[in-house]
C-alpha positions in Angstrom: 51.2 2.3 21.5 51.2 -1.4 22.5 47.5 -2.6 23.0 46.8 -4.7 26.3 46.3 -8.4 25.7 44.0 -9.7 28.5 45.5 -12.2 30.5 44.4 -16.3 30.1 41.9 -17.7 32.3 43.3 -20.1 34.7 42.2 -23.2 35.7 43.6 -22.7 39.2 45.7 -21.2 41.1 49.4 -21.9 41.0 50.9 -22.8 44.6 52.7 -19.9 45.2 49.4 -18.1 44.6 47.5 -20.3 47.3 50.0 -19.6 49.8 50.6 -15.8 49.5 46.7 -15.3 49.3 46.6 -18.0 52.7 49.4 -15.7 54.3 47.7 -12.2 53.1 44.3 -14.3 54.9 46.2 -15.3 57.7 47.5 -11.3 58.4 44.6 -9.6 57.4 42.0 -11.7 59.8 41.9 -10.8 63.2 42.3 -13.8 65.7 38.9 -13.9 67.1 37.6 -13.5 63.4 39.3 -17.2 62.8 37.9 -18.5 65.6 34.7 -17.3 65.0 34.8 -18.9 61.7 36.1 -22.0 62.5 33.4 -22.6 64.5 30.6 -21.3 62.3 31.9 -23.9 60.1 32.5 -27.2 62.3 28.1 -26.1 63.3 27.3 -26.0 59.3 29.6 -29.2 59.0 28.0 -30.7 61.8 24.5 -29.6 60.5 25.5 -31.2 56.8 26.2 -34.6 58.6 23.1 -34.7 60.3 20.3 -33.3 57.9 22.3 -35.5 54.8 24.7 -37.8 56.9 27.6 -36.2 53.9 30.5 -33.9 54.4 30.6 -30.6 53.0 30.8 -30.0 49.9 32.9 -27.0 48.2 31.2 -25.0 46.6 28.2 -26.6 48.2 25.2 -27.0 46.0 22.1 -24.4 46.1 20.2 -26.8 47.5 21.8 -27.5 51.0 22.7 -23.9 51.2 18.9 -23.0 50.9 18.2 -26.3 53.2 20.3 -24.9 56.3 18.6 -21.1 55.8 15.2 -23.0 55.9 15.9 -25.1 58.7 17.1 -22.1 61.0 14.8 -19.3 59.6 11.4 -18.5 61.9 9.0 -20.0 60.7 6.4 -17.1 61.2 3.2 -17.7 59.1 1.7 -20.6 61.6 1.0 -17.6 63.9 3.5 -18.3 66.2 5.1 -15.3 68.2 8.5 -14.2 67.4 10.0 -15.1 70.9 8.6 -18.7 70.9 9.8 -18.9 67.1 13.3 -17.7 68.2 13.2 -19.5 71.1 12.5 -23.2 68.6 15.3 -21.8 66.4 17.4 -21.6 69.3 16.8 -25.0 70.5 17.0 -26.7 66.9 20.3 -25.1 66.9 21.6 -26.3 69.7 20.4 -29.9 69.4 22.4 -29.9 66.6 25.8 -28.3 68.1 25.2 -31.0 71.1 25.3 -34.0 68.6 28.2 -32.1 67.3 30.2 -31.7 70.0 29.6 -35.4 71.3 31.5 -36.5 68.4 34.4 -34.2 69.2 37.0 -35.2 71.7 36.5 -32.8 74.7 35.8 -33.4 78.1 32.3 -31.0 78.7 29.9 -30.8 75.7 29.1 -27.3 76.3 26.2 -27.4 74.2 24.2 -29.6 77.1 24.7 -26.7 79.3 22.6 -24.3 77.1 20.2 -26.9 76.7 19.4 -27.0 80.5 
């Protein structure tokens, strides 16, 4: 019996290999899944830019990752009531989708809408 040899450790991924596991992505990702995304990241994009004035990095360091979960997480231990520290959240994050979307070419900003 021939005994298994275990394969090398790449270095990366060969082109073929990026472009069936993009077209497996691409088929196995509902539509509105990709769109979802997209926009989850053009908000933590837009949220790098403004906390760090940098693009994303990939992988991003620790540090920026635990940045943006402190700068949207409730901040609960100054007493504050969980709707008024949802509804701060809420308006941090939408400050920063407004200056988002006022850098992207569209004709409404529909973040100034939620605003009020």
């Amino acid at each position: 019996m021939t005994s298994l040899q275990p394969l090398p450790f790449p270095s990366h991924l060969s082109p073929a290999e990026e472009e069936a596991l993009a077209a497996l992505y691409r088929r196995g990702t509902p539509e509105n899944t990709l769109r979802a995304w997209e926009r989850d990241l053009a908000y933590i994009t837009a949220w790098k830019d403004a906390a760090y004035g940098a693009a994303l990095d990939w992988p991003e360091q620790e540090a920026v990752a635990l940045r943006f979960v402190l700068d949207h997480a409730a901040d609960l231990t100054d007493g504050a009531p969980l709707p008024a520290a949802m509804q701060l959240s809420l308006h941090r994050s939408l400050n920063q989708a407004q200056q988002y979307y006022a850098d992207v070419d569209i004709t409404k900003n529909p973040a100034t809408d939620l605003l009020g």
